[in-house]
C-alpha positions, -999 to +999 in steps of 0.1 A: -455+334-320-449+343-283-484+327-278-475+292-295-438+288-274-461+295-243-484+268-254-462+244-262-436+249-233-474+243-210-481+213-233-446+200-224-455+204-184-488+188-183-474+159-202-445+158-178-472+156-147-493+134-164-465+110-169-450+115-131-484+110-116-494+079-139-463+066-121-475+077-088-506+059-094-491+030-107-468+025-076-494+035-053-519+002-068-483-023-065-481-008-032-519-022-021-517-047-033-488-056-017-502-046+017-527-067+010-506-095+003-486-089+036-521-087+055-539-118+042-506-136+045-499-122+088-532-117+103-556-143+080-533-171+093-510-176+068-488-164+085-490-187+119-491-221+096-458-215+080-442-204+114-457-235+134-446-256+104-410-246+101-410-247+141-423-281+141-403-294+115-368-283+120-367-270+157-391-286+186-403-321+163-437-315+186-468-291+170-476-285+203-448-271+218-444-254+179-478-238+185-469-228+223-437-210+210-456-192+183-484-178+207-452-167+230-433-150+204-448-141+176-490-139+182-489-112+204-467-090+179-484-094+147-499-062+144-463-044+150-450-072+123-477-062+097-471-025+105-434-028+099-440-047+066-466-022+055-437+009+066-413-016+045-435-016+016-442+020+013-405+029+018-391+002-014-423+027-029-413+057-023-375+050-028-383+038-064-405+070-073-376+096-060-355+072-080-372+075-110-377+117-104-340+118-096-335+099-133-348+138-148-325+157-129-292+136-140-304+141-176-307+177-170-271+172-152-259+157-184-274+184-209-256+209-187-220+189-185-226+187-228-235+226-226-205+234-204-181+208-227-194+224-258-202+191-273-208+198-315-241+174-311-276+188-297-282+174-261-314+150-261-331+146-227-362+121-222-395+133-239-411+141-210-380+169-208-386+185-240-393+221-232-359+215-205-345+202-238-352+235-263-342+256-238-308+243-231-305+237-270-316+276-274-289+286-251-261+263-266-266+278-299-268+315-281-230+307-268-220+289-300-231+319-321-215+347-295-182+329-291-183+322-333-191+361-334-159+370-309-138+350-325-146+365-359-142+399-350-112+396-326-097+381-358-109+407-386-094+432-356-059+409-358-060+413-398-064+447-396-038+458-374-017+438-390-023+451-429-026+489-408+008+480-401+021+470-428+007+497-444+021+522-421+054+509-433+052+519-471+042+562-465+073+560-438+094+545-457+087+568-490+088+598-467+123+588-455+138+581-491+121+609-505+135+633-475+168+613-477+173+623-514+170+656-507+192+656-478+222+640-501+218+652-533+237+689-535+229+691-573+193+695-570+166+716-596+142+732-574+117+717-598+127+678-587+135+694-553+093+706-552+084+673-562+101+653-541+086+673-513+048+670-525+054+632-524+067+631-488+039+656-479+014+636-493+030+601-478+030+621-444-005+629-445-016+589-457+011+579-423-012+605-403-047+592-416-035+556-406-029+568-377-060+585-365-072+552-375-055+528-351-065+562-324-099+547-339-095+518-333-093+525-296-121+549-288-147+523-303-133+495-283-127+512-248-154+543-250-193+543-248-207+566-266-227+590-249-250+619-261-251+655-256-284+668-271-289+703-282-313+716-308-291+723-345-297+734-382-289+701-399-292+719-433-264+743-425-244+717-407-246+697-434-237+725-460-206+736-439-189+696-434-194+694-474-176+731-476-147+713-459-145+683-481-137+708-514-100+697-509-110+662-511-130+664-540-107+684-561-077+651-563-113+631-582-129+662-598-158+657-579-186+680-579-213+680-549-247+687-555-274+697-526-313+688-527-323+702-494-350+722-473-340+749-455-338+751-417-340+715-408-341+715-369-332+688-351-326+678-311-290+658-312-257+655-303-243+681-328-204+662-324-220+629-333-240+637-357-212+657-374-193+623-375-219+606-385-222+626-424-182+631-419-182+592-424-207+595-447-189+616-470-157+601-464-171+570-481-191+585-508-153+601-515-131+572-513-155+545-536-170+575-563-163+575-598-140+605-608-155+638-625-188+625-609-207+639-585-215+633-545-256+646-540-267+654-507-302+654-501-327+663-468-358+668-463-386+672-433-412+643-432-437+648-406-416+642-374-385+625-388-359+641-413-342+619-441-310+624-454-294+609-485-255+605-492-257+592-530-224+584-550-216+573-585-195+542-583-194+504-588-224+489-573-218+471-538-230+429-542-259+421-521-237+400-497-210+427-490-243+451-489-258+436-460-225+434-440-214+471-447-222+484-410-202+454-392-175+463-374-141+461-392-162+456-421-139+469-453-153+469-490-119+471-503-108+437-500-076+446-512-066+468-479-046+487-506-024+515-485-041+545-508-077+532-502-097+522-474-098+525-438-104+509-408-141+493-416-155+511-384-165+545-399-198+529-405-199+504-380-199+541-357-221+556-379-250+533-375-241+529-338-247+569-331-277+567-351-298+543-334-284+557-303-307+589-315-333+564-322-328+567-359-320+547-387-295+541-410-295+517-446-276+514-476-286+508-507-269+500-543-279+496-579-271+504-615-241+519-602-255+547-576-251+541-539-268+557-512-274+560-476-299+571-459-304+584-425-342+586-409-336+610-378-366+627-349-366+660-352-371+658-312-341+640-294-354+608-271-332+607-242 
């Protein structure tokens, strides 16, 4: 493919030279002949007659005194006279080809004040331009598509701040009334009174996932992630972030299930890489099926190791599918305040990944979703 744009951008080149010099030719024949012109017309005689004529006629009435001025004045200059007409005729030449190159570079001028004005139609420059043409095309549609791409994600980062927000309202304002109840109310059972406190625990822990979110928000956009790499057992770091998770499973009756070889080593950044499945998990949690199970599965193959995060759930469209890793990027399109988050844990997840030079896709059918992650055992620095 590489071998064809190189082709045709030469093939757009040599028709470009073949066209300037045709023109080069052309004005260097007009030019000859036009020399030629001017010599058989000075030193053939030509010349001579129509300056003794108009002499004789209009100035002196007399040929020979006509003939005696022209001998004085003119005769013994011809040969300056013809050089300056042939100097003359080559300049008019060689002012009309610059004029004619200069014509390319305003069209080129023109494509780049359309390019700079963002003009909505593609820029057409002569034919003899047309490689100039693609590449200032290519690189309108390169801005178009980057500034189309900022726009979109500055404003998915505007909508989610502002439903964060708004969200951050309804666990503070529950907290308040239900800590306000307690705080008025004298007559109170310590049944109602238990109660009223699991609520506001439970609203204070939402307020504090929200916020660890918007603290989220602001590492991705203001940090670079970096590596640390150090060899690990990704089978027992995996076993020991799902040991953590029990109290999340337990409010869906979920069960997790491991598939997995023992002593997986690996060379990676252990923090990462621990966010990574913590994302990982943390989805599988939030979008599976209660009284279903999560099932974590790894396994060694040849110089890579594959690990699958599969989930009973609904099963994620093919369009929301193959946008799931975009930043800000949220599969509940509700932005309810008890679900969701901040649409980067995967957007992060992917980015660490490839940053180990691995890979991450999702997949979704029949109601099962899973991800899996394609890691080298040996870390690429």
């Amino acid at each position: 493919m590489k071998n064809k744009k190189k082709t045709k951008c030469e093939d757009d080149y040599l028709l470009f030279k073949n066209r300037l010099s045709i023109k080069m030719l052309l004005m260097m024949v007009c030019s000859l002949l036009i020399i030629a012109v001017v010599y058989l017309f000075i030193l053939k005689g030509n010349f001579a007659n129509a300056v003794v004529g108009f002499l004789e006629r209009f100035v002196y009435y007399d040929r020979d005194e006509a003939v005696s001025v022209y001998l004085r004045t003119f005769k013994r200059y011809e040969i300056w006279l013809f050089l300056l007409a042939v100097l003359g005729v080559f300049f008019v030449i060689f002012r009309m080809f610059v004029d004619n190159v200069s014509k390319y570079f305003k069209e080129i001028n023109r494509g780049i004040d359309s390019l700079v004005h963002e003009d909505a139609q593609d820029i057409a420059l002569p034919a003899e331009l047309a490689s100039t043409e693609r590449k200032i095309n290519s690189i309108r549609h390169t801005l178009m598509k980057r500034k189309s791409d900022a726009e979109l994600a500055e404003q998915r980062k505007n909508d989610l701040v502002m439903y964060l927000a708004h969200d951050l309202k309804t666990p503070l304002s529950s907290v308040i009334g239900y800590l306000t109840l307690l705080r008025d109310e004298g007559q109170i059972s310590d049944e109602l009174k238990t109660r009223y406190l699991s609520v506001s625990l439970d609203k204070a822990e939402r307020l504090e996932d929200l916020i660890n979110e918007f603290f989220e928000i602001t590492r991705f956009n203001l940090s670079h992630i970096t590596l640390v790499y150090g060899k690990i057992n990704l089978t027992r770091m995996l076993e020991q972030l799902a040991y953590e998770f029990k109290p999340m499973l337990t409010g869906k009756n979920l069960k997790l299930e491991f598939e997995m070889q023992p002593d997986i080593i690996v060379s990676c950044d252990a923090n990462k890489m621990q966010r990574v499945f913590d994302n990982l998990l943390r989805n599988a949690v939030s979008y599976c099926n209660a009284d279903t199970s999560i099932k974590i599965a790894a396994e060694q193959i040849e110089d890579h190791a594959l690990i699958k995060v599969m989930n009973e759930g609904n099963t994620i469209p093919q369009e929301r599918l193959e946008r799931i890793f975009e930043q800000f990027y949220r599969l509940d399109v509700s932005r309810s305040s008890a679900t969701g988050g901040t649409g980067l844990g995967l957007a992060i997840a992917k980015e660490i990944v490839e940053l180990h030079h691995g890979q991450i896709t999702a997949h979704s059918a029949d109601g099962l979703t899973c991800f899996e992650v394609s890691l080298p055992l040996v870390g690429k620095s």
